[in-house]
C-alpha positions as CSV (number, residue, x, y, z in Angstrom):
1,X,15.2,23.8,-21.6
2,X,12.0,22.7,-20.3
3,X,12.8,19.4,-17.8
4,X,9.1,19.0,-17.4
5,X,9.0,18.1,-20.9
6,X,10.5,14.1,-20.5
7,X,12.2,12.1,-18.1
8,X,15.6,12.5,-20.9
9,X,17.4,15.6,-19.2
10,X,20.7,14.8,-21.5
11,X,20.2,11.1,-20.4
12,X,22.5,8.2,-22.1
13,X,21.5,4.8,-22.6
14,X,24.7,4.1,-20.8
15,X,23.5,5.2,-17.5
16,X,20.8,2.6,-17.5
17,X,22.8,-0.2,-15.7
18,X,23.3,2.4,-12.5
19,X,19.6,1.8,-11.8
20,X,19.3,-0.3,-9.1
21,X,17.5,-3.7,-8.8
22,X,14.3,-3.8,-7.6
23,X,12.8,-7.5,-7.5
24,X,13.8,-8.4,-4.1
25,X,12.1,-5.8,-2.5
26,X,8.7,-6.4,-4.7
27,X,8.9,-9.7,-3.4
28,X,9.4,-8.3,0.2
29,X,6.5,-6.2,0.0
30,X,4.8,-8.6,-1.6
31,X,5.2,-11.5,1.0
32,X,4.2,-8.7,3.9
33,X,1.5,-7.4,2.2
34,X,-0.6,-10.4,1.5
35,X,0.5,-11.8,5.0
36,X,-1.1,-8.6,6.4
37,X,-4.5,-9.1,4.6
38,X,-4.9,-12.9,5.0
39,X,-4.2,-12.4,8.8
40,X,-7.2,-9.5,8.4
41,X,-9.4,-12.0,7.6
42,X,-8.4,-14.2,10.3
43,X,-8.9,-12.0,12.5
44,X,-12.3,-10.7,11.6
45,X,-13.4,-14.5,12.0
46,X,-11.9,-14.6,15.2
47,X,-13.4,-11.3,16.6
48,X,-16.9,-12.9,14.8
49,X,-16.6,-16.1,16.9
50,X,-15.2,-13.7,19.6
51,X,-18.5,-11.8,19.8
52,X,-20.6,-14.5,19.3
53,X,-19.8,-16.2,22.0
54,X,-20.2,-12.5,24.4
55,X,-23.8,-12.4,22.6
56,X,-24.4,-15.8,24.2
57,X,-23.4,-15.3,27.3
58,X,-25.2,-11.6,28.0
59,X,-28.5,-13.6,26.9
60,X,-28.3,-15.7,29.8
61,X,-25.6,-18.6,28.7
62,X,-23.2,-18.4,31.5
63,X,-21.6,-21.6,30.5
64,X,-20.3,-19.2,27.8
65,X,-17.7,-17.5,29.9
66,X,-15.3,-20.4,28.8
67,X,-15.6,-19.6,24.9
68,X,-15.2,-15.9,26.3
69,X,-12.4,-16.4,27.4
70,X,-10.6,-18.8,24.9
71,X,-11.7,-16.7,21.9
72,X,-10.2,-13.8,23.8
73,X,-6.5,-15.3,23.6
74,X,-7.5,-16.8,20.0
75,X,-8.2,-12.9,19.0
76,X,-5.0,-11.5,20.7
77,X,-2.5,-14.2,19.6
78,X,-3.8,-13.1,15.7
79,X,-3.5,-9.4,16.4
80,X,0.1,-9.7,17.9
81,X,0.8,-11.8,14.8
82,X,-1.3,-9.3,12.7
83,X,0.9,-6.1,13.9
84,X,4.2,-8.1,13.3
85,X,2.4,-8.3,9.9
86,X,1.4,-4.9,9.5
87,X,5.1,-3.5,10.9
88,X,7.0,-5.6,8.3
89,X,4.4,-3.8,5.5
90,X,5.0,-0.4,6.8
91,X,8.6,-0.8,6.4
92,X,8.5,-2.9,2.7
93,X,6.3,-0.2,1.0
94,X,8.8,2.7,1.7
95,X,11.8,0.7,1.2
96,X,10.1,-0.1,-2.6
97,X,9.1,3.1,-3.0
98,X,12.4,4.5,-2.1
99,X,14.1,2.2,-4.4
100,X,11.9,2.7,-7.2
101,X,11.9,6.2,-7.2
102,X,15.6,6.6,-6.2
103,X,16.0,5.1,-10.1
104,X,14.0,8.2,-11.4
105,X,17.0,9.8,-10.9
106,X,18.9,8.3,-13.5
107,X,16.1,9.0,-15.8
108,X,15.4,12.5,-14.7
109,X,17.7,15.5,-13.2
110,X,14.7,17.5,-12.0
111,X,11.7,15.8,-10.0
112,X,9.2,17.1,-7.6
113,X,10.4,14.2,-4.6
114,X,13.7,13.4,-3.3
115,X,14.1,9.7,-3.0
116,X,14.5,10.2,1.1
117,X,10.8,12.1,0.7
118,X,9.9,9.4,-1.4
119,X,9.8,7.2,1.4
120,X,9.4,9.5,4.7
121,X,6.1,10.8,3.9
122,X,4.2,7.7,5.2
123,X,5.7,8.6,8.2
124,X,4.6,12.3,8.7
125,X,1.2,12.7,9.9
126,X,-1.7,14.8,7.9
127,X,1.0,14.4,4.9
128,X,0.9,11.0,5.1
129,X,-3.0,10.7,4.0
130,X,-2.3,12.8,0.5
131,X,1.7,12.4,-0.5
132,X,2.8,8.8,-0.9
133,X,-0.3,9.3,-4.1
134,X,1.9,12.0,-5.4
135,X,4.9,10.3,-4.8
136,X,3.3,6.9,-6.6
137,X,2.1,9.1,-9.5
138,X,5.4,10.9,-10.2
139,X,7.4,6.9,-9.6
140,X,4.6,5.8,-12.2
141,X,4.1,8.2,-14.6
142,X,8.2,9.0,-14.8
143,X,8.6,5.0,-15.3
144,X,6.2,5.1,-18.1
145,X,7.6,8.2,-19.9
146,X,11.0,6.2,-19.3
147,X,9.7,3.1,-21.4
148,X,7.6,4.7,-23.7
149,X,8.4,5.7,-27.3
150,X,7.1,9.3,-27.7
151,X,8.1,12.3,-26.0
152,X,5.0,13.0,-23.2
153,X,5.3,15.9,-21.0
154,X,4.9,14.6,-17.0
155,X,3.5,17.3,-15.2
156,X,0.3,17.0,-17.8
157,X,0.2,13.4,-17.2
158,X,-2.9,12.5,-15.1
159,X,-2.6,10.4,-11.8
160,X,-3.8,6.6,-12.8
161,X,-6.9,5.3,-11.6
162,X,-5.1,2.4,-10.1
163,X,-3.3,5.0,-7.9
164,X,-6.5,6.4,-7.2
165,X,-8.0,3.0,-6.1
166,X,-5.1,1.9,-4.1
167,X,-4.7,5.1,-2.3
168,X,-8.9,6.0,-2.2
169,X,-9.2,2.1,-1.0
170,X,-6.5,2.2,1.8
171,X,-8.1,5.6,3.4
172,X,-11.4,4.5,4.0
173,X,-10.7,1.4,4.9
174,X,-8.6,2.8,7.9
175,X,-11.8,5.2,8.4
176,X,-13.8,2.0,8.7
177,X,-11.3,0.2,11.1
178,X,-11.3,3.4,13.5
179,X,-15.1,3.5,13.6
180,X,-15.0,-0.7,14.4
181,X,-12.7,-0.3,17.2
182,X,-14.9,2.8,18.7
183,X,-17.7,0.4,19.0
184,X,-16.2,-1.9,21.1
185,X,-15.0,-1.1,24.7
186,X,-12.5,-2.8,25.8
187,X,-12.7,-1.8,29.4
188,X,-16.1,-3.5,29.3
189,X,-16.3,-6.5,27.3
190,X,-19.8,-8.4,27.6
191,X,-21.0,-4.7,28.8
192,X,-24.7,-3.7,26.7
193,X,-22.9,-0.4,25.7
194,X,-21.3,-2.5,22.8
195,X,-22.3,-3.1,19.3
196,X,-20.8,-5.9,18.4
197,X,-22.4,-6.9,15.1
198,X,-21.7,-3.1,13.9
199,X,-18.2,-3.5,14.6
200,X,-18.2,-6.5,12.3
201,X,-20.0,-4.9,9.9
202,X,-17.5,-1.9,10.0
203,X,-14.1,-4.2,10.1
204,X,-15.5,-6.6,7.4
205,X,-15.8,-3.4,5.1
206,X,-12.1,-2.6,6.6
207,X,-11.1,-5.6,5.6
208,X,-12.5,-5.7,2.0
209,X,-11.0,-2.2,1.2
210,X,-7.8,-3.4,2.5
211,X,-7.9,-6.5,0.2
212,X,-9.2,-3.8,-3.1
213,X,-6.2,-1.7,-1.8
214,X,-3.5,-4.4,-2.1
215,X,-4.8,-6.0,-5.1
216,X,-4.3,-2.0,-7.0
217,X,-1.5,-1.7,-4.9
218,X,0.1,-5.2,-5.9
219,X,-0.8,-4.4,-10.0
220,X,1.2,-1.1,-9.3
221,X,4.0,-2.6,-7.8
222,X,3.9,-5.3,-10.5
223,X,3.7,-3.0,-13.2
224,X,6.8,-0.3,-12.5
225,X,9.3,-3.0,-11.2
226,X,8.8,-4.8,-14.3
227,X,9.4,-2.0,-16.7
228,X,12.7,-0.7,-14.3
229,X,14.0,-4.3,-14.7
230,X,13.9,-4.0,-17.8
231,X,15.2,-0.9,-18.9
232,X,17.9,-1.5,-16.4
233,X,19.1,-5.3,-18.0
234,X,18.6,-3.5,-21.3
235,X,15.6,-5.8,-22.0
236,X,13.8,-2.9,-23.7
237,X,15.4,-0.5,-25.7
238,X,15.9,3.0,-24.6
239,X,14.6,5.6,-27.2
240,X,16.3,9.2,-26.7
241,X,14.1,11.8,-26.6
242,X,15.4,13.0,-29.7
243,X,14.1,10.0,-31.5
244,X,11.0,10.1,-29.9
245,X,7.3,11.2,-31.6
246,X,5.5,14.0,-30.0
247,X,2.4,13.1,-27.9
């Protein structure tokens, strides 16, 4: 038997009630994520006022050194609250995608991830920039094949532009943050050796990837909990394999 073929492997509609819920974390990851973007954009504005007022105070505005300094708390209370942001979104999105692929399993005896995998690849370095895509395309692609009606083989299944968006978005936009913070040093703020409107430039194109990121990310995230829910609560019918047209 070819297990590449469907997502059916001998499956029952009977074993659809021991897939596990999934709403509460969407909504976790959900609530972290856009937390983490809308404090992006607070802080580019405060590292915009932040620089402006270092501008002013290199060209000769000494009475400046007051904004300096103020600004300067303003932009490290928002990045404290910013990482607490970011921390609580590094932990939702591999708790979902644990979850969400940990439910394959009723679906499918033989897949290319284990659920644990699923989820610890954000956290191995070099692996981390290519196999949470994989892992998103298989937890996609199997929920599809799951809720569809004809028979589609998964390995031939194409990875989802949406995938591609999310993960193509989220890469560069960390390129773009590195190169903003390498512009700035923080040893010698106010020193000429800074380019401070190219390291807004850079983190206001970091922050617009990040938000084109979450938005695919979100739709994703949208889309497979929805279709899990509902072939879990029996909201849409199972078809067997068996039953199914040939793609």
């Amino acid at each position: 038997m070819d297990h590449t073929t469907s997502l059916d492997d001998g499956l029952t509609e009977g074993r659809l009630h021991e897939m596990q819920p999934l709403s509460q974390r969407k909504m976790f990851l959900k609530i972290a994520l856009w937390a983490t973007v809308g404090l992006g954009f607070v802080m580019l504005i405060a590292n915009a006022v932040l620089y402006s007022s270092i501008e002013n105070y290199e060209n000769g505005d000494f009475s400046a050194i007051g904004e300096v300094q103020s600004y300067a708390y303003l932009v490290v209370g928002v990045s404290i609250i910013f990482f607490i942001a970011f921390i609580l979104t590094a932990i939702a999105v591999p708790v979902w995608f644990y979850r969400a692929h940990d439910n394959l399993k009723i679906l499918k005896k033989k897949l290319s991830f284990t659920s644990g995998w699923a989820a610890g690849w954000f956290f191995i370095p070099i692996a981390n920039l290519f196999y949470p895509a994989k892992v998103m395309k298989e937890i996609h692609n199997g929920t599809d094949v799951a809720y569809d009606t004809v028979n589609r083989k998964l390995s031939l299944m194409p990875m989802a532009g949406t995938i591609t968006l999310w993960w193509a978005a989220y890469i560069i936009s960390g390129i773009f943050s590195n190169i903003s913070n390498k512009l700035i040093d923080e040893e010698s703020i106010g020193g000429y050796g800074n380019n401070y409107s190219m390291s807004l430039v850079m983190f206001t194109v970091s922050i617009i990837l990040t938000l084109v990121s979450a938005i695919a990310l979100n739709k994703l995230v949208n889309e497979i909990t929805q279709k899990q829910e509902e072939l879990r609560t029996g909201e849409k019918i199972f078809i067997p394999i068996s039953q199914r047209e040939q793609a």
